[in-house]
C-alpha positions as CSV (number, residue, x, y, z in Angstrom):
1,X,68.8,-220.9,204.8
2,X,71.3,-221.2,207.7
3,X,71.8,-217.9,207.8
4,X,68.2,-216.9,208.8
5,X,67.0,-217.9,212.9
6,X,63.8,-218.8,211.9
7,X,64.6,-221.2,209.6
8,X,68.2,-222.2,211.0
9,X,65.6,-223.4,214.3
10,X,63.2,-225.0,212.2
11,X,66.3,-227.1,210.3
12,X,67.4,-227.6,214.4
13,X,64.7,-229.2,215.5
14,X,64.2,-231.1,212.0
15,X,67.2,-232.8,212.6
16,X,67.3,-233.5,216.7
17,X,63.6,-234.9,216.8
18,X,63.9,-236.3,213.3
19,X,61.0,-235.5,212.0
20,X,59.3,-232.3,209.4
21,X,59.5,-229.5,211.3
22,X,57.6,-225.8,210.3
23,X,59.1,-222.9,210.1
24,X,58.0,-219.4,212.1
25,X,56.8,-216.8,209.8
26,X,59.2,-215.8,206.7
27,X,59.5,-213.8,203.6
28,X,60.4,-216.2,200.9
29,X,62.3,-215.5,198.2
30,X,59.7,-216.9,195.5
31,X,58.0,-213.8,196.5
32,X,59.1,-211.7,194.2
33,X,55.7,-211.0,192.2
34,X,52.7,-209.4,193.5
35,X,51.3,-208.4,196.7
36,X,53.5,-210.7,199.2
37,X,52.0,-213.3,201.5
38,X,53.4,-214.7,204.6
39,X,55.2,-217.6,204.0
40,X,56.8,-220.9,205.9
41,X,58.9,-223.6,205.2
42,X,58.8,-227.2,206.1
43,X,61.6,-228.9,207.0
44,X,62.6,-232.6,206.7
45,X,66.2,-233.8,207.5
46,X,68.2,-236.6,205.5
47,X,70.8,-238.5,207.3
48,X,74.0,-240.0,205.5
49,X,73.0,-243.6,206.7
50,X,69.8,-243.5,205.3
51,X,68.1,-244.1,208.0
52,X,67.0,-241.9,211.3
53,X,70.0,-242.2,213.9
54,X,69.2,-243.6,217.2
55,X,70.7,-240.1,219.2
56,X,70.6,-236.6,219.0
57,X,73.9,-236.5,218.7
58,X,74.5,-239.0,216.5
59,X,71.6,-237.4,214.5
60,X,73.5,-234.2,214.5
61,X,77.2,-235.8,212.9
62,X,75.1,-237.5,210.5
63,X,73.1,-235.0,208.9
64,X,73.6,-234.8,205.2
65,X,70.9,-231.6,204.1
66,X,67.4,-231.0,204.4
67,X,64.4,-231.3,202.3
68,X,62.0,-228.2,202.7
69,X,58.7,-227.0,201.1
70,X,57.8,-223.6,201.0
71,X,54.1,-222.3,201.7
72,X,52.4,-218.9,200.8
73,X,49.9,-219.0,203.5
74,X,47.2,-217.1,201.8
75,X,47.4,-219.7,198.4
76,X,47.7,-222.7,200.7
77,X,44.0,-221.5,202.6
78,X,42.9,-220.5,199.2
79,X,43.9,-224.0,197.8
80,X,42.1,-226.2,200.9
81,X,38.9,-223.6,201.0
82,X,38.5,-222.4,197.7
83,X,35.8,-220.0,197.1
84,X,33.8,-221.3,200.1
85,X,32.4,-218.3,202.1
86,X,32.0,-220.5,204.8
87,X,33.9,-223.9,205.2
88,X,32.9,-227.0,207.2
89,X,36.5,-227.5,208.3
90,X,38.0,-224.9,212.0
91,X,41.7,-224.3,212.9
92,X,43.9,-221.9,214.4
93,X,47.6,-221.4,213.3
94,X,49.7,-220.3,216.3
95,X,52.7,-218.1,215.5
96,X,54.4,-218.9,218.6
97,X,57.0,-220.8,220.9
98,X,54.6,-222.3,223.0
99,X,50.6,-222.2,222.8
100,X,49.0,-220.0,225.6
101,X,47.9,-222.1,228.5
């Protein structure tokens, strides 16, 4: 996964702020049936102490691995909305570094 800069930034900033962290827009590879979706991963970083380091730094030497979830975006909608044509619930998803002022 380390390999790839979206999700190598997404592990990043998983482990410096200690806490999930979203990935930008990937392919993932569970997509290998059907009509692919765009997909992202969530992050979440595990320490060796077991508990969340009090530095970035320190955060950084003790970082054991990662735990990550991936999301096809169009069965996640589907799964929260269902079949409703129009739902009671409004958000935008921002593909971006920073939201537009």
């Amino acid at each position: 996964m380390y390999s790839e800069t979206e999700r190598r930034m997404a592990i990043r900033r998983a482990r410096d702020l200690a806490e999930p962290a979203m990935s930008g827009r990937v392919r993932l590879v569970q997509e290998i049936y059907g009509l692919p979706q765009a997909g992202f991963l969530i992050y979440l970083p595990v320490y060796a102490s077991g508990t969340v380091p009090g530095t970035v730094e320190e955060r950084r030497a003790q970082l054991t691995g990662v735990i990550y979830a991936p999301f096809r975006a169009d069965d996640l909608f589907a799964g929260i909305f269902g079949s409703e044509q129009f739902p009671r619930v409004a958000f935008t998803v921002y593909d971006s570094a920073a939201p537009d002022s």
